[in-house]
C-alpha positions in Angstrom: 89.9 101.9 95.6 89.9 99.2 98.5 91.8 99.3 101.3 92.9 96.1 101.0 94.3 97.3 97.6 96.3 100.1 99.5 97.9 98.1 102.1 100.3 96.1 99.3 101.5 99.5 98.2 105.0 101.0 99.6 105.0 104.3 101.1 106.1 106.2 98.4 103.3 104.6 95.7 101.2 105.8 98.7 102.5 109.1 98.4 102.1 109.0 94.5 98.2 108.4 95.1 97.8 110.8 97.4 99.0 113.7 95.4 97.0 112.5 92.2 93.9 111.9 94.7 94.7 115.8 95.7 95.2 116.9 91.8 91.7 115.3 90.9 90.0 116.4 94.1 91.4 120.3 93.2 90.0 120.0 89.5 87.0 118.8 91.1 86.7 122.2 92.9 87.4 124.2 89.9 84.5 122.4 87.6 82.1 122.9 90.6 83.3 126.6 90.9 82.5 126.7 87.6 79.5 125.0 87.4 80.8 122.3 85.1 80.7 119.6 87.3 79.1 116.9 85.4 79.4 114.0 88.7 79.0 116.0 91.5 78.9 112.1 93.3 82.8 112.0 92.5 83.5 114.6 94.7 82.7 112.3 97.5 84.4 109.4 96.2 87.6 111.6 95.9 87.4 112.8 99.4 86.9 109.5 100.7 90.0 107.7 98.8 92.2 110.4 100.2 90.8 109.5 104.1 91.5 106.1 103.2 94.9 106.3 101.8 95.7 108.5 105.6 94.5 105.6 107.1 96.5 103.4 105.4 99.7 105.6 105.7 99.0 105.3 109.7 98.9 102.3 109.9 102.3 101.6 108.1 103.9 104.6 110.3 102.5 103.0 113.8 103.9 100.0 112.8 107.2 101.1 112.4 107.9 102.5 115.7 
């Protein structure tokens, strides 16, 4: 996911992402825990969506003021 990508959203479709990011990065946890974890790479990618999509969120916040 781009950042570029992210800055056409609205707040709340931010919001959206972020709790699915959050969901998958959870499930993530659990197959690792578990030692199913097939892409262990993924867990990276997750945890760098959600940074971006904070970054994005911000953004759009220190705009406002």
């Amino acid at each position: 996911m781009k950042a570029s990508e992210l800055r056409e959203k609205t707040a709340a479709e931010l919001q959206e992402i972020l709790i699915d990011l959050r969901k998958e990065q959870f499930n993530l946890r659990m197959q690792q825990g578990t030692g199913q974890l097939s892409r262990p790479h993924l867990m990276q990618d997750v945890k760098k969506d959600i940074a971006r999509v904070h970054t994005v969120i911000n953004e759009n916040a220190g705009g406002e003021s």
